[in-house]
Every structure is written in C-alpha cells, then in structure tokens.
PLY file of the C-alpha trace (Angstrom):
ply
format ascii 1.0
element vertex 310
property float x
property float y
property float z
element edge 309
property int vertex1
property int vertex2
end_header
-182.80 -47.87 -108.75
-185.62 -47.88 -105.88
-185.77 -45.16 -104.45
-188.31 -44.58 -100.89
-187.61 -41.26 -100.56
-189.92 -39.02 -102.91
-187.81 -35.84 -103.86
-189.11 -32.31 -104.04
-189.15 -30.49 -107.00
-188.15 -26.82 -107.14
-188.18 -24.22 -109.83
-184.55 -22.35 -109.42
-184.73 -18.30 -110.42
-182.77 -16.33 -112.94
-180.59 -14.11 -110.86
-178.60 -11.84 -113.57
-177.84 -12.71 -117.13
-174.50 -11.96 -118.75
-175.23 -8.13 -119.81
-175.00 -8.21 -124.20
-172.03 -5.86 -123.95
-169.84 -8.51 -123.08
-171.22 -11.22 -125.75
-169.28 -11.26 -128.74
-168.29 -14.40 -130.30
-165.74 -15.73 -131.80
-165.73 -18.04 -134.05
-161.63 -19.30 -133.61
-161.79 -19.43 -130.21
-159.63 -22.90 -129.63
-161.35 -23.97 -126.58
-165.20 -23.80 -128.57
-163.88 -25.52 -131.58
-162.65 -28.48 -129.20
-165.61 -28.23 -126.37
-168.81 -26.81 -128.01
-168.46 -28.60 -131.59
-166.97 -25.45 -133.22
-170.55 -23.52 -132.25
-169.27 -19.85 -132.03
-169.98 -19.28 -127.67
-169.99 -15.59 -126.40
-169.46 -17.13 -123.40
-169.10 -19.87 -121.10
-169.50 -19.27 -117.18
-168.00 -21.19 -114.36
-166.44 -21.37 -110.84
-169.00 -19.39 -109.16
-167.35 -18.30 -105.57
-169.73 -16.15 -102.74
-167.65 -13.43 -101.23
-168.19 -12.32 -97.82
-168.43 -8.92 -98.99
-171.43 -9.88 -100.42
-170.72 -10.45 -104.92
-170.51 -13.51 -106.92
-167.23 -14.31 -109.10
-167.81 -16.50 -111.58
-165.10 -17.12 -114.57
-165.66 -17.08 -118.15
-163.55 -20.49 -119.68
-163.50 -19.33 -123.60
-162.26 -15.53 -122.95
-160.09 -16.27 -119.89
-162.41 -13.40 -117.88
-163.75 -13.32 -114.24
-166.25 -11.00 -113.49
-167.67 -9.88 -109.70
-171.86 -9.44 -109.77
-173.46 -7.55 -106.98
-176.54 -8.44 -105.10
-178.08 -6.10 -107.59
-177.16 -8.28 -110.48
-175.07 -5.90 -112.23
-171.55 -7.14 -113.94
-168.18 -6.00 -113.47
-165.00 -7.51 -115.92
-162.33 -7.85 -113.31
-159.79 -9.35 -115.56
-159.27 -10.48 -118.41
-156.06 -12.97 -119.74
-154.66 -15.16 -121.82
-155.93 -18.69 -120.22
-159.42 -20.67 -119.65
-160.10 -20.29 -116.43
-162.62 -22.96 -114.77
-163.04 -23.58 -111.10
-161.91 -20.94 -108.40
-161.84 -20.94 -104.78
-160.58 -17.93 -101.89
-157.44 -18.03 -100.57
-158.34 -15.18 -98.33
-160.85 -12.38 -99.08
-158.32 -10.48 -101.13
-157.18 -13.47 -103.61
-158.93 -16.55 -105.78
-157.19 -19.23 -106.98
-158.36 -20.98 -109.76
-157.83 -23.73 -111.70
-157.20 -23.15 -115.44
-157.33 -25.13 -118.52
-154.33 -23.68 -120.24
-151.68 -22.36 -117.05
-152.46 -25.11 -114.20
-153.48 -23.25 -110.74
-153.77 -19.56 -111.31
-153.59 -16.37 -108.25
-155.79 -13.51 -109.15
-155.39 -10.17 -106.48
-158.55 -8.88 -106.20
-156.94 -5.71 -104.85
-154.21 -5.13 -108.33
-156.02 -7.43 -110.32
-152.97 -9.31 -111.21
-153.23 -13.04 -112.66
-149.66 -14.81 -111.83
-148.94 -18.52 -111.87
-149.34 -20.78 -108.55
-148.64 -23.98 -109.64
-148.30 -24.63 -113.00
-147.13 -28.29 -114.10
-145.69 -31.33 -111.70
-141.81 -32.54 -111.88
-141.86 -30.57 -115.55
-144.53 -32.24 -117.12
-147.05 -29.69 -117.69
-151.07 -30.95 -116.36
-154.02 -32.65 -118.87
-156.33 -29.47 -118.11
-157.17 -28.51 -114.48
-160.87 -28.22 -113.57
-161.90 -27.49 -109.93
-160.40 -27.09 -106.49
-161.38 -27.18 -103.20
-159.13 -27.04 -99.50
-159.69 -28.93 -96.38
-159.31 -26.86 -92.61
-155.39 -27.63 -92.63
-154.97 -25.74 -96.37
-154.35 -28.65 -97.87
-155.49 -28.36 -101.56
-157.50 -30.85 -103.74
-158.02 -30.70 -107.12
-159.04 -31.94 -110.66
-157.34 -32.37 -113.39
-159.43 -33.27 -116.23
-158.25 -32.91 -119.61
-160.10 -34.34 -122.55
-160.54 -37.61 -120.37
-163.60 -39.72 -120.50
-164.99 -43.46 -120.52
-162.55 -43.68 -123.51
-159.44 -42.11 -121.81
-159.95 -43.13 -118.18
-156.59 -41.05 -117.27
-157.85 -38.00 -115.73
-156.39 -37.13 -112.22
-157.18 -35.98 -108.31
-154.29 -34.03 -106.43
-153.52 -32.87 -102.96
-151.37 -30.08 -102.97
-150.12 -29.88 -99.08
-149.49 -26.97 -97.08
-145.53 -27.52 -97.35
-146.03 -27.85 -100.88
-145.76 -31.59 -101.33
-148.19 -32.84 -104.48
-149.67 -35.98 -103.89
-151.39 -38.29 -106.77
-154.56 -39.79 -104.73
-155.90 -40.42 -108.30
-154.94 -41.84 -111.59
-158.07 -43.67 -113.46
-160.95 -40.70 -113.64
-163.01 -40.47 -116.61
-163.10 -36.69 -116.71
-162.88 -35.93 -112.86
-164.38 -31.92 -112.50
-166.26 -30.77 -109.29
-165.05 -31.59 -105.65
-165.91 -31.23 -102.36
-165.14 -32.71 -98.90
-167.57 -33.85 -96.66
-167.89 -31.71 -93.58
-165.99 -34.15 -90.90
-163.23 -34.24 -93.90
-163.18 -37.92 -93.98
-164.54 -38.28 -97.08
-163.96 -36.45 -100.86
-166.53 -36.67 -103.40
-165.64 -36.33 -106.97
-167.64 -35.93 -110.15
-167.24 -37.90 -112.48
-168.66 -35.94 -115.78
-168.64 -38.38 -118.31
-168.51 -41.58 -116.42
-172.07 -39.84 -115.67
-171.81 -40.83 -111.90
-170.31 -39.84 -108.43
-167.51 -41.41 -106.90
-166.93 -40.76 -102.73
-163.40 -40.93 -101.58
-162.49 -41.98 -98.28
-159.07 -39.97 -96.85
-157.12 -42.06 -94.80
-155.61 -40.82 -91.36
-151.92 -40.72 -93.07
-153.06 -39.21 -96.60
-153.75 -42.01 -98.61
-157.09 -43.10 -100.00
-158.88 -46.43 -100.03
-161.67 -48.63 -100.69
-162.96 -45.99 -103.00
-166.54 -46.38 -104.44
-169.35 -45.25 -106.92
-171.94 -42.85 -104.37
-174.44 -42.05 -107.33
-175.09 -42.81 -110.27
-177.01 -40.16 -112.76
-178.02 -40.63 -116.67
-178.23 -38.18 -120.12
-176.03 -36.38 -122.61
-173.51 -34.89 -119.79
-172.59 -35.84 -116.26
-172.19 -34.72 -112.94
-170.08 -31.79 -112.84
-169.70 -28.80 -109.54
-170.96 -29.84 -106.37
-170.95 -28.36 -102.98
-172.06 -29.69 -99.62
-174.49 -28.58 -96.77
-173.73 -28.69 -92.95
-175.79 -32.01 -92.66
-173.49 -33.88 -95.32
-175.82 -33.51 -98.13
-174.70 -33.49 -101.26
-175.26 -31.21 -104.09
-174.75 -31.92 -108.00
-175.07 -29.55 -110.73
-176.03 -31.53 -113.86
-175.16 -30.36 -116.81
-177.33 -31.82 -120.33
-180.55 -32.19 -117.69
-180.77 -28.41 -116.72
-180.96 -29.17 -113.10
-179.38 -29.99 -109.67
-179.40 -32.89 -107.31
-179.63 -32.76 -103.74
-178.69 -36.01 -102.32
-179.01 -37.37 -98.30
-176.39 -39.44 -97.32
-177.55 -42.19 -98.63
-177.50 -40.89 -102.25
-180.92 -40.42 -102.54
-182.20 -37.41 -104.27
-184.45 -35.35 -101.79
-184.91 -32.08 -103.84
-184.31 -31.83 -107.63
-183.95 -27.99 -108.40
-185.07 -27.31 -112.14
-183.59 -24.53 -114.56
-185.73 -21.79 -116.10
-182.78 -20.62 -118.14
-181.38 -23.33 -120.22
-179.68 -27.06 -119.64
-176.50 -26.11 -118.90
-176.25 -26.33 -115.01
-172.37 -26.64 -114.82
-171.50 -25.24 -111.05
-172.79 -24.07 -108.26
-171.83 -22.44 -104.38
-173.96 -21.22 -101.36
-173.75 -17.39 -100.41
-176.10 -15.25 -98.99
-177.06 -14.55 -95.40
-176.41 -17.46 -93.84
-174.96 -19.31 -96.67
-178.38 -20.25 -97.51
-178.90 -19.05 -101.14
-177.49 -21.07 -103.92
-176.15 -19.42 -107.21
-175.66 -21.57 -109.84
-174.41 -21.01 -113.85
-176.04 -21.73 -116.81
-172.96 -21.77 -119.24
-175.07 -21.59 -122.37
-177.62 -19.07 -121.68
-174.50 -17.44 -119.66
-176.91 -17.20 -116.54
-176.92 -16.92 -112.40
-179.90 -18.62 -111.46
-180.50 -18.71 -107.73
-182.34 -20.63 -104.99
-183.36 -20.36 -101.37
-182.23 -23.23 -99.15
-183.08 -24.30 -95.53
-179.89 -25.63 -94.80
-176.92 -23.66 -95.00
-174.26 -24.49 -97.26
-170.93 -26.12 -95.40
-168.78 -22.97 -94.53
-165.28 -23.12 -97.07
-161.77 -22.69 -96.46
-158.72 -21.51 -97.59
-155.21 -21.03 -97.45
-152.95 -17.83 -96.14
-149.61 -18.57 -97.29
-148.41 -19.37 -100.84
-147.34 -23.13 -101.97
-143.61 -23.87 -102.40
0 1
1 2
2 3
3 4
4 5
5 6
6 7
7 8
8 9
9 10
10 11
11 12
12 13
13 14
14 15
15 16
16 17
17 18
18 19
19 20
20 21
21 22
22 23
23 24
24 25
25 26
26 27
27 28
28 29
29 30
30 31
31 32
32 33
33 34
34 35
35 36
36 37
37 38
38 39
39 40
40 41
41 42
42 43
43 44
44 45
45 46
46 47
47 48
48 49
49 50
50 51
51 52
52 53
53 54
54 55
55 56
56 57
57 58
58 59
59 60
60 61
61 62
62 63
63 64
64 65
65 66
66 67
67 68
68 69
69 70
70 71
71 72
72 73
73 74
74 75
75 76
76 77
77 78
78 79
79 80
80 81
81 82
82 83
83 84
84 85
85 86
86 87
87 88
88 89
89 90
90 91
91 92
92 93
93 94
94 95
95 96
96 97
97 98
98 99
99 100
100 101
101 102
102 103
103 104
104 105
105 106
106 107
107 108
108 109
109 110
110 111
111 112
112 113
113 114
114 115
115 116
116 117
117 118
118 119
119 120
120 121
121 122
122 123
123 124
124 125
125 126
126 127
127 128
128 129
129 130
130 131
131 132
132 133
133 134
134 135
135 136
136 137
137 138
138 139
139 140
140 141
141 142
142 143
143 144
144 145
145 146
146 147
147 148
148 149
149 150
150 151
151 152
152 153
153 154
154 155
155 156
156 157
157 158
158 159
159 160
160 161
161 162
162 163
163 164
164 165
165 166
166 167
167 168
168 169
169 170
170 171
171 172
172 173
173 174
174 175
175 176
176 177
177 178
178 179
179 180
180 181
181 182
182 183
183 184
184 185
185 186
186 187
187 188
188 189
189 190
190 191
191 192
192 193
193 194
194 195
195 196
196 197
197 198
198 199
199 200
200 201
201 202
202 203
203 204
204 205
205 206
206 207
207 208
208 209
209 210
210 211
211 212
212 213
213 214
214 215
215 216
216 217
217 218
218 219
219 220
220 221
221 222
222 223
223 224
224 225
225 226
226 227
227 228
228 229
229 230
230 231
231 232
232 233
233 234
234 235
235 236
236 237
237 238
238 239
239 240
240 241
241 242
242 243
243 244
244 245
245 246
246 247
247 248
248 249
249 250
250 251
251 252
252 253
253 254
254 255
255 256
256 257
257 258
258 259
259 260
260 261
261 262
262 263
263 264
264 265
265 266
266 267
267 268
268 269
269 270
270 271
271 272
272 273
273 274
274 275
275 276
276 277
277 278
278 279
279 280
280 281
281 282
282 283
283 284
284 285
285 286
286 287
287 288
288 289
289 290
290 291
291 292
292 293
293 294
294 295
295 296
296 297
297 298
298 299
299 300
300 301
301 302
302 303
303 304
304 305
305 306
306 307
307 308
308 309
C-alpha cells in the first residue's frame, strides 16, 4: 500500500496506572486460561467511557470490575460481579451499559451501583460473547458480538437493537467483530475486525438494512484492530492491540497520525473526554494503564438512550 500522505508520529502519556492494591492474580480465572494462554493477569482493562462529570470508567474483563478515575488519576472500584465485562457506553449520566462476555448487555446505576441484565440472549439462544456497543441519535443500539470467532470461525455477529426493542442481524460472517462506531452523518458503521486484522465500513441503508459492505483498512501483526472512535471531521481512530499504538485515519484510510505507547503493546480501546472532547484516554490491558493524548480535533460527541429496551 502507497501511501502520499506522510503520518505524524506522537508519543501518547501514561495517565494513571492500575494502583497494586487491586492486582492480585489468579491463576483459575476461566477467561485468562482461554484469552491470555493460561498467564495468571491481575487485570485486564477495557471500555473506557468520559463522563461529563469529568472521570474515566473503564471495566476490568477477568474480575468483572468497573472502576471511575478522576482527573487526578486516582481509582475507585465501583462494582464488582460475577461477569466479564468489555465495552460500555452511557445511557444517561446516571447509567452504563455494557456489553459482557458472560451475561449479554449489562445496566450498571451509577447512583445504587446495581448490575441487572438488559438484554441477555436473542429468541432463547443465549449470544457467542458480546464485545462493544455504540448508539446512533434515534437510540438505536449497535453492537458486537464476538465470541471466540476468527479467520477460522468467520461467525461472529453485528446487531441493532431498536428503540422499540426489535433486534436486527445486520451481520453474520465477522471474524471476531469488537470495536464500533458510526460515522458522524450516521450513514456509515465501521467495525473492527480483530483478527481478520483489518477494518470493514458499513453502509446503513435508509430502511435499516446494510449493503455493498467493504474492507476500509487494512492493518498487519500479532493482533488486530480492536476500539475505535471517531472525530467531528469523520476521521477514524483504531486502537491496535500487538503494535502498542493507535491509528488515525482521513477518510480515505490513510493514516495521518500514528500515536505510540510508552506503557506496553496492549492498546485495546480508546474514547475522547476532556474539555472539549479533545483528550484521548486509551487502555493498555497488560500493563493495566490510561495513557492519554492531546488532540486538535474534538472527538464526535456520543449518544445514548433514556428509556429501557423491551
């Protein structure tokens, strides 16, 4: 691939580091023995989500925890449950959803700290593994459900959940769909494909459906693409996994900034917060890490849903 755009190479920051009083491995926890090769993990952080009262919530997959960070950098456990909890998203400023492993779509009050079940399997049959999540301007929700899928298993699955709780199947052959985000008209959904190792943009048709979809980029190494999020000038951005860094893409798919970790290889997700939306925080599931990085352009503003699906 030609590229005749030279890209810009940043250094991201470490922002806070998992404090050692909540690192304690074990070494029969099911969901290390099947993802990390047995290696005993203290922790594995993901879904990082900016709330507008100005904290981080990130999830912790192998101890079914989410924990709030200040601006400070100091950790709070808000929860902690039986499930492996990945992606998460706000429903309002008072709720995350969040897609887990284990339970299917998960509703965690931030005001009782309760975990109950959203959405847990489709017409009885219970989901591979949900990833990530994200929702359009109507409410309608989109997500990932990824499993143990890959080039070998090319079964993994995109849903929209819509506002009057009908589930739609827009996707059936994903090897190992994870991060999601819509473009900011809406007309388009990008999808990561983690270990097809590439990109794939979605167009949404006017009555729901999806066509003509196609392969946007196309990256390399021991991982794959996996969270993304998006900028108010449709640019695209990929946390990378097994390379330790993050792609910033134009909409052509051409990287203009590559942002490098300090902390370790394991770039798995990322969001905008900050003033402005213009700071990005980004885990480091290994290291258990927030690195961080200034932006010029803000991140594309979120949104939610107010009312419960059916």
């Amino acid at each position: 691939m030609i590229c005749l755009t030279q890209p810009e190479i940043r250094q991201a920051e470490l922002f806070s580091r998992l404090p050692d009083r909540f690192r304690k491995p074990d070494p029969a926890n099911a969901w290390s023995a099947a993802n990390r090769g047995g290696q005993a993990v203290d922790s594995f952080l993901e879904g990082p989500v900016w709330h507008p009262s100005g904290c981080l919530y990130v999830t912790d997959i192998p101890y079914g925890r989410i924990f709030r960070v200040d601006r400070q950098g100091e950790w709070e456990l808000i929860v902690q449950y039986q499930g492996e909890p990945n992606g998460m998203k706000l429903l309002d400023e008072d709720t995350l959803l969040i897609t887990d492993y284990q339970n299917g779509l998960m509703k965690l009050s931030l005001k009782d700290r309760s975990v109950t079940p959203w959405l847990t399997r489709r017409n009885s049959e219970s989901f591979k593994g949900l990833n990530d999540l994200t929702f359009d301007r109507q409410g309608n929700l989109y997500f990932t459900d990824q499993g143990q899928t890959g080039l070998h298993d090319p079964t993994g699955r995109v849903y929209r959940l819509s506002v009057d709780g009908r589930l739609d199947l827009l996707l059936d052959n994903c090897p190992s769909p994870n991060g999601l985000v819509l473009s900011p008209d809406e007309s388009l959904l990008y999808v990561a494909m983690t270990r097809g190792n590439c990109i794939w943009r979605v167009p949404l048709q006017k009555d729901g459906s999806v066509s003509k979809v196609g392969q946007f980029f196309t990256s390399h190494g021991p991982s794959g693409p996996d969270g993304l999020a998006i900028n108010t000038e449709g640019e695209l951005l990929i946390a990378n996994p097994g390379l330790g860094r993050l792609w910033l893409l134009n909409v052509m798919a051409e990287p203009i900034q590559i942002i490098i970790s300090p902390a370790g290889r394991s770039t798995t997700n990322v969001c905008y917060g900050g003033a402005q939306r213009r700071q990005l925080f980004i885990t480091e599931s290994v290291t258990g890490s927030i690195l961080t990085c200034d932006m010029a352009v803000p991140g594309a503003a979120l949104s939610g849903r107010s009312t419960p699906a059916s």
